[in-house]
N, C-alpha and C positions, 0 to 999 in steps of 0.2 A: 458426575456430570449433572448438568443442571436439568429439571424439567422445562419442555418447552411450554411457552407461553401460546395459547390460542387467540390471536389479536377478535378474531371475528366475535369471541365469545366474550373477553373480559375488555374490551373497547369497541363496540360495534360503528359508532362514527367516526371513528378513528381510521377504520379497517375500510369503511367507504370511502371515504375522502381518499383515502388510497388507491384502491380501485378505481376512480372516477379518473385520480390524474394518470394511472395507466391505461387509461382509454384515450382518454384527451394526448395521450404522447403517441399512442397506436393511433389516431387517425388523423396527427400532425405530421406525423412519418409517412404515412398512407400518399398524405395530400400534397408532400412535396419530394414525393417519389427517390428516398432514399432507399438504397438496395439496402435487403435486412441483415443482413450477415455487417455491415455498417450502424446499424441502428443497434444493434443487439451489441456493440461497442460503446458505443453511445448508453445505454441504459448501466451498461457495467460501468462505464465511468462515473457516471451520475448517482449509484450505489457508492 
């Protein structure tokens, strides 16, 4: 098995940019009152 990769370590803007649109889709979801157990489909799709 392979070792896992630490994105926050060996790409730090990579790792934010990331984070950043996980918040911007958390408070897209927020603001237009999607139920979560909905949204959390929504994210698996989008993976």
């Amino acid at each position: 098995m392979s070792e896992r990769i630490n994105l926050g370590k060996s790409a730090p803007a990579l790792y934010q940019a990331v984070m950043g649109l996980e918040k911007l889709s958390a408070e897209a979801v927020a603001s237009a009152n999607i139920p979560i157990g909905f949204a959390h489909l929504l994210r698996l799709r989008a993976s």
